[in-house]
C-alpha positions as CSV (number, residue, x, y, z in Angstrom):
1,X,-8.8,75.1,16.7
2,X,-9.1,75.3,12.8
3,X,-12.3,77.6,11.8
4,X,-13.5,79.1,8.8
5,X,-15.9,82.4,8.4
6,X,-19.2,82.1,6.8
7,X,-22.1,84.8,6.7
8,X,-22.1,85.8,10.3
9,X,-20.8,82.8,12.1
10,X,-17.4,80.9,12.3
11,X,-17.1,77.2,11.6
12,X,-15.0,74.3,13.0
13,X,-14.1,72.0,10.7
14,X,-11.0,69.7,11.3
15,X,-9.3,67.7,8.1
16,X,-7.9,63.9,7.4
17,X,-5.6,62.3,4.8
18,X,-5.0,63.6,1.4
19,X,-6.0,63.3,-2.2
20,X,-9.4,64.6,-3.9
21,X,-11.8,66.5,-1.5
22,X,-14.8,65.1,0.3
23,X,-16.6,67.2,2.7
24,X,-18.9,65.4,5.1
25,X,-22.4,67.5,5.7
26,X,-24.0,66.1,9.8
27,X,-27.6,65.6,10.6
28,X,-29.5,67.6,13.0
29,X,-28.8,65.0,15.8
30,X,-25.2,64.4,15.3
31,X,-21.8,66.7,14.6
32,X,-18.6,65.9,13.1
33,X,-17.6,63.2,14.9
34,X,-20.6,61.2,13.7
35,X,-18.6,60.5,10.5
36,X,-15.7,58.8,12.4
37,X,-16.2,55.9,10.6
38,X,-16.2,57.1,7.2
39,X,-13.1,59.5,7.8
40,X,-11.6,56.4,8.6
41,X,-11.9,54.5,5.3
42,X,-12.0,57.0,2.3
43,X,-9.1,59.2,4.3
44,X,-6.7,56.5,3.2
45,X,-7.5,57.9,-0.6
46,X,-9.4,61.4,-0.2
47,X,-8.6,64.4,1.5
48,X,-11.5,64.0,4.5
49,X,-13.4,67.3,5.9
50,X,-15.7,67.4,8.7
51,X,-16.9,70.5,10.2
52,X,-20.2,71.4,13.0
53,X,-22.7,73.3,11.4
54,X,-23.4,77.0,12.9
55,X,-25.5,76.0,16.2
56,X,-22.9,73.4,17.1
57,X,-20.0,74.2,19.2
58,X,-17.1,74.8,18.9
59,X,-18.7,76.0,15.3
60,X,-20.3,79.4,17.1
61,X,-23.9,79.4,18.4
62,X,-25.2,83.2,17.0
63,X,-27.9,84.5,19.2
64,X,-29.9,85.3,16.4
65,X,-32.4,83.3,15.1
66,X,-32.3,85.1,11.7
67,X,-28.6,83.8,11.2
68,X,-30.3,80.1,10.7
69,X,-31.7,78.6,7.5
70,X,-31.6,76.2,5.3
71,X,-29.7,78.5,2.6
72,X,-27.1,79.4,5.6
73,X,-26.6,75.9,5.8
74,X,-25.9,75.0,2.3
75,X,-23.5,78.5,2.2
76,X,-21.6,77.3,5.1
77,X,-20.5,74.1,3.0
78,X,-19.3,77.4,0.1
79,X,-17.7,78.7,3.0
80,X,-15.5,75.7,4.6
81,X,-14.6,74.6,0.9
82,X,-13.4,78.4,0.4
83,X,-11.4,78.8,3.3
84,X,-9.4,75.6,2.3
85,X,-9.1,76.4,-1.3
86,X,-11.1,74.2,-2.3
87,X,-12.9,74.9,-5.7
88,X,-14.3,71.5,-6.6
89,X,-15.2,68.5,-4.0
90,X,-17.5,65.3,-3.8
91,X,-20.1,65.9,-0.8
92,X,-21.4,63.8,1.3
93,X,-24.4,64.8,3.5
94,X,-26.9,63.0,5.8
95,X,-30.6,63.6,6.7
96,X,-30.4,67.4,7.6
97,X,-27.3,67.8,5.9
98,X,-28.5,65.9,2.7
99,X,-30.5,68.9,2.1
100,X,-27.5,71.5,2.8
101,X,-26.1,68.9,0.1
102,X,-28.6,69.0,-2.5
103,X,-29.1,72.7,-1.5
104,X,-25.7,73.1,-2.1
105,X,-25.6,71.7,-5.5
106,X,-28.1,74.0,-6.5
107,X,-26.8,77.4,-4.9
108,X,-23.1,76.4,-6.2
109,X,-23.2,74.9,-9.8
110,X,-20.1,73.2,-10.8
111,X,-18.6,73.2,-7.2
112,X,-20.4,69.7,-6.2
113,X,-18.0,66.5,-8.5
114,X,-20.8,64.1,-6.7
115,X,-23.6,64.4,-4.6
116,X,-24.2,61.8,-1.6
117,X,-27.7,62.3,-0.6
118,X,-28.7,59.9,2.6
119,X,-31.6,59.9,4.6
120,X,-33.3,63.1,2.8
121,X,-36.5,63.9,2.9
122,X,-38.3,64.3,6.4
123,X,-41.6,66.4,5.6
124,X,-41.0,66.6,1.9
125,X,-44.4,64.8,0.8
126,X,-47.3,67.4,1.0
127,X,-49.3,65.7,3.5
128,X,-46.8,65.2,6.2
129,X,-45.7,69.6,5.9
130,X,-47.9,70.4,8.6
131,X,-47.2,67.8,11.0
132,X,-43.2,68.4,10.2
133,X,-43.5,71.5,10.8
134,X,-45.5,71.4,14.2
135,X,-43.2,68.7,15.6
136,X,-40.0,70.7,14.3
137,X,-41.0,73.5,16.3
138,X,-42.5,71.6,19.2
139,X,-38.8,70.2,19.8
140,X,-37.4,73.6,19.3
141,X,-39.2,74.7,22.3
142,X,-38.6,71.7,24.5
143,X,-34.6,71.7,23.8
144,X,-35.0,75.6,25.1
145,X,-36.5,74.4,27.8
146,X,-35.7,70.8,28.9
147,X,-32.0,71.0,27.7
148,X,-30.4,68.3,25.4
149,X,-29.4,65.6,27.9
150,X,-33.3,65.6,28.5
151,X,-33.7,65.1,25.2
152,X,-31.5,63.2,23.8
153,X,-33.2,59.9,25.2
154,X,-35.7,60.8,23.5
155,X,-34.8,61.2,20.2
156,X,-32.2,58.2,20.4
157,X,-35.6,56.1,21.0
158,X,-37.2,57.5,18.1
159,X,-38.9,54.9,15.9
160,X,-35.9,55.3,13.0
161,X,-33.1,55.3,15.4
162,X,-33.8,53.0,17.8
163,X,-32.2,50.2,14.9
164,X,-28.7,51.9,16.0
165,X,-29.2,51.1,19.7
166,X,-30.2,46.9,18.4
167,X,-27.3,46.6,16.2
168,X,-24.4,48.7,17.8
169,X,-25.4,48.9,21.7
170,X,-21.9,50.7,22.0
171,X,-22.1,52.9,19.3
172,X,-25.7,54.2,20.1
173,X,-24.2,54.8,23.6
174,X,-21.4,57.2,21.9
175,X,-23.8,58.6,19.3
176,X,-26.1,59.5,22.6
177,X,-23.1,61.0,24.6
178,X,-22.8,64.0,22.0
179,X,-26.3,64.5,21.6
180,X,-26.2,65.3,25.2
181,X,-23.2,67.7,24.8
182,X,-25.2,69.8,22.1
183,X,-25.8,73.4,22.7
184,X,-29.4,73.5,23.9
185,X,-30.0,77.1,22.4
186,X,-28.0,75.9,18.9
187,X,-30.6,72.7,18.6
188,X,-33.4,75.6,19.3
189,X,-32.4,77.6,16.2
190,X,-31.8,74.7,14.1
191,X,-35.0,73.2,14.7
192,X,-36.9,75.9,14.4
193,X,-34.9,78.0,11.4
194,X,-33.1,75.2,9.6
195,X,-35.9,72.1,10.0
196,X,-38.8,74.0,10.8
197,X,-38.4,76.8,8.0
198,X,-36.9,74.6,4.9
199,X,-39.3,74.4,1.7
200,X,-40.2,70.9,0.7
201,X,-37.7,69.5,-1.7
202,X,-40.9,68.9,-4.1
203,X,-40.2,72.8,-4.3
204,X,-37.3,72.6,-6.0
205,X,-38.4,69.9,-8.6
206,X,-37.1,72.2,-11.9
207,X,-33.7,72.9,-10.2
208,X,-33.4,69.5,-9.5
209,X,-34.3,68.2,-12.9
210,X,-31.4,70.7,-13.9
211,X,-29.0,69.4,-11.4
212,X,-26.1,68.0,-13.7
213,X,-24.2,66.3,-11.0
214,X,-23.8,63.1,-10.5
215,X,-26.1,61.7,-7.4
216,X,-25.9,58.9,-5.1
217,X,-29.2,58.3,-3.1
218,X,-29.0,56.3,0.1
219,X,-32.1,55.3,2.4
220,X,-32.9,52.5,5.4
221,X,-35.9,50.6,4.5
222,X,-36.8,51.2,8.0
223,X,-36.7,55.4,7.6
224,X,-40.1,55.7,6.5
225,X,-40.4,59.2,6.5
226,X,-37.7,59.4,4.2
227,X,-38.2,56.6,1.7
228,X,-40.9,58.3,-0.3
229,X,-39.2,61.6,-1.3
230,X,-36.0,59.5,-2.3
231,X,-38.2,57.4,-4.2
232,X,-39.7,60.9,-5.7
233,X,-36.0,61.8,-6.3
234,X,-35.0,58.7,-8.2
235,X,-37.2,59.9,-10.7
236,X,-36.4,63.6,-10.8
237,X,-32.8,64.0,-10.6
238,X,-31.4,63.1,-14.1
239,X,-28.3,61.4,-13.1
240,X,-29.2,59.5,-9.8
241,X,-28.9,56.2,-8.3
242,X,-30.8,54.7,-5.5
243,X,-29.4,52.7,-2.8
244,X,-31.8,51.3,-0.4
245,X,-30.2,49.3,2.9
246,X,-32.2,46.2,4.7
247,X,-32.9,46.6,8.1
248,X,-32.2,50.2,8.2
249,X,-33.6,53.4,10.3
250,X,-32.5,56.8,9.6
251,X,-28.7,56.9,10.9
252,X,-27.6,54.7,8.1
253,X,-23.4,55.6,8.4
254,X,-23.6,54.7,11.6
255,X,-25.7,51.7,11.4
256,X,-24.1,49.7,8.6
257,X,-20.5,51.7,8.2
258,X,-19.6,49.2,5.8
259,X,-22.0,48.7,3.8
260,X,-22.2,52.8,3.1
261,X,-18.4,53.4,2.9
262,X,-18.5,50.2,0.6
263,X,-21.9,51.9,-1.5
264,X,-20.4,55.5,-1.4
265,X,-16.7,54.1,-2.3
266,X,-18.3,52.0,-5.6
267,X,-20.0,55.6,-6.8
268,X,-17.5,58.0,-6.3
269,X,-15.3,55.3,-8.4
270,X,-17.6,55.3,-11.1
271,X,-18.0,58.9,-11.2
272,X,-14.0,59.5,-11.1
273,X,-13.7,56.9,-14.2
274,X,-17.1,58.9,-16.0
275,X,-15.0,62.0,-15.7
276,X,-11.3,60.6,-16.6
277,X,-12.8,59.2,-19.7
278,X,-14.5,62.1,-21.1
279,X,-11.0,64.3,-20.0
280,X,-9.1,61.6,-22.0
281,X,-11.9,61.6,-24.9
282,X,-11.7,65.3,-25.0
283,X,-8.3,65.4,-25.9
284,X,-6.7,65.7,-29.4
């Protein structure tokens, strides 16, 4: 198995097709495999990496909650890009790992060509912080103690993912067979250190006015604890659009595949023609 070292942990990643880099950030409920769909299409053009974050095996589980944060998490994305070489990629990151993304652009300037930002936001607004938090560490507990097949139903019912389970019966059945397989003790720390610990993105309103990357925002209609902050974020980051899917809950790959890949495909292509013509205009 192909792994790379970060700070205090080794991470799985595994690679598809060739061309430009995109890495793939995962969501506190999925892993790798969750972005099946998109490795699929843009592998046929882009050099495609996926990788578990630390807490997610075969990525390594440490024992220490200290070795989880949100900065870890945003590191770790440093970390895989290093391993391979990489200096420069587009990133792609969803709900838990749309923060690692944004966090990422911040902690790394001029590493991030484009910033795919979707389903960000969860317990950003100031009056949802405490109840974020609670819950975050409420679930921490139960995963310790009720395991993740226990949980799992649970948060597959869950009032924004529940539109996977109408529209895909098949694929909400897949998605729920690897939230069972997750490391109990990994979905402890991350809840706790990763969700539970994270600043509100309002937080980093002047590095985020700063960012000079390229952003695409994407958000379900239906993921209302998300649609505020990206709504906030519209109008923050200087270079952003916003995409906003009908119908939607909080898993929005998986729900409409085609629809993102087809959104995410149109951006990158704009930003890859921004950036040839200022190259070409540069030149003598």
């Amino acid at each position: 198995m192909p792994f790379a070292q970060a700070r205090h942990a080794r991470i799985y990643f595994e690679e598809h097709g060739a061309g430009y880099p995109i890495i793939f950030v995962h969501e506190l409920a999925a892993d790798c495999r969750e972005w099946e769909s998109q490795v699929q299409w843009f592998s046929r053009s882009y050099r495609c990496i996926t990788f578990n974050a630390r807490g997610y095996p075969p990525s390594e589980v440490p024992a220490d909650a200290a070795l989880y944060g949100h900065d870890y998490a945003a590191d770790d994305i440093a970390a895989v890009l290093d391993h391979l070489q990489i200096g420069r990629a587009h990133v792609v990151g969803l709900s838990m790992g749309a923060y690692a993304t944004l966090n990422f652009g911040i902690r790394h300037p001029g590493r991030a060509s484009a910033l795919v930002v979707a389903g960000v936001g969860s317990g950003s607004p100031p009056d949802e912080r405490e109840e974020f938090i609670r819950h975050s560490l409420v679930m921490a507990r139960r995963f310790r103690d009720e395991g993740s097949a226990v949980m799992a139903s649970e948060m597959g019912h869950s009032p924004t993912r529940i539109q996977l389970k109408r529209k895909d019966p098949p694929g909400w059945n897949k998605f729920m067979e690897h939230l069972r397989e997750h490391d109990s003790a990994g979905m402890a720390y991350t809840l706790s250190m990763v969700q539970g610990q994270r600043p509100s993105l309002e937080d980093f309103s002047t590095q985020l006015a700063a960012l000079a990357v390229p952003v695409l925002l994407a958000v379900g209609d239906e993921d209302a604890p998300c649609v505020r902050t990206n709504l906030w974020l519209k109008n923050v980051l200087p270079d952003a659009g916003l995409w906003m899917a009908p119908k939607t809950g909080h898993a929005i790959n998986l729900e409409e595949p085609a629809a993102f890949n087809a959104q995410v495909q149109q951006f990158l292509s704009q930003v890859e023609r921004r950036q040839t013509g200022a190259a070409t205009e540069r030149q003598p």
